[in-house]
N, C-alpha and C positions, 0 to 999 in steps of 0.2 A: 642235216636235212630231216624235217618229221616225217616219221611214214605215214603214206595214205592207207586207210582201212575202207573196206565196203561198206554202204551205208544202204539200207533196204526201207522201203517205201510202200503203201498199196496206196495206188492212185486208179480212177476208172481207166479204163481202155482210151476212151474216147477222148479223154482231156489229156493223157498223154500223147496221142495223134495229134491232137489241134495244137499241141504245143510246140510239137517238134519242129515245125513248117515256121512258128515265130520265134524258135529257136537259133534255124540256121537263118534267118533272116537277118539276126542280130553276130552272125559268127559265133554265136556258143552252143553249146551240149548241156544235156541234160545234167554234167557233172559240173559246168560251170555256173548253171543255177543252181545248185543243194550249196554250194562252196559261198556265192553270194548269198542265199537263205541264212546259209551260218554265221556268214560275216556281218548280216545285218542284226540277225540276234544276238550279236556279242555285242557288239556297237550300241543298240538301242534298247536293248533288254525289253523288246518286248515282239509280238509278231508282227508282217508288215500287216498293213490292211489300208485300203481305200482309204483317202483323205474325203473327209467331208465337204461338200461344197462350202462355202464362207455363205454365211447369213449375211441378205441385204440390207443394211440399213432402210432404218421409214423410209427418208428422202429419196434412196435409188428404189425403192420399192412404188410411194409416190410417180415419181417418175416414167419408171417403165410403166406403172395404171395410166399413166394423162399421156403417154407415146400410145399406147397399143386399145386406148378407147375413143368412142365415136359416140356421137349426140345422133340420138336418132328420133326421125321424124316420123311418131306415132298416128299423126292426124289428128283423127277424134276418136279412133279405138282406146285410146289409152290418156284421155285431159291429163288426169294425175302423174302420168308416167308409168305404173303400176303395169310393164311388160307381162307380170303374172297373172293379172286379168284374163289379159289375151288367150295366154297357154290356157287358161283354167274353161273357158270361155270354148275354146277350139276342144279340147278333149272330151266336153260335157257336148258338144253337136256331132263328133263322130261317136260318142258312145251310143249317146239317142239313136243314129241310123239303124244303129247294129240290132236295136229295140222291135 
């Protein structure tokens, strides 16, 4: 059987607190996170770190735009569509007041 040796860490205060509380939540200790730390860097040779979300493709990108947009009914403030009008239009008659 290999012997275990002390392995020593500076970690803040407060992120070893917040850890402990999702530590036993999972049934392990702090020494069976450093053990899976290690395991993982022998295995993957490299550190863990957040996986990146997956880029959408256009079409689910597409998609989620024509789900989550709406035609909106300007009137006559905006014939062209040109919503920036409006904003540029509004901020130019409350700057005026303040005149």
């Amino acid at each position: 059987m290999a012997a275990n040796v002390l392995v020593s860490a500076r970690v803040p205060q407060a992120k070893k607190d917040a850890s402990r509380g999702v530590l036993a939540s999972l049934g392990a200790n702090t020494s069976d996170l450093i053990n899976s730390a290690f395991d993982y860097l022998l295995e993957k040779r490299e550190l863990p770190a957040a996986a990146a979300p997956p880029r959408p493709s256009g079409e689910e990108l597409d998609a989620f735009l024509a789900a989550s947009t709406i035609d909106v009914d300007w009137g006559g403030d905006a014939p062209d569509g040109d919503y920036r009008a409006i904003l540029r239009d509004g901020k130019r008659e409350r700057y005026e007041s303040l005149a």
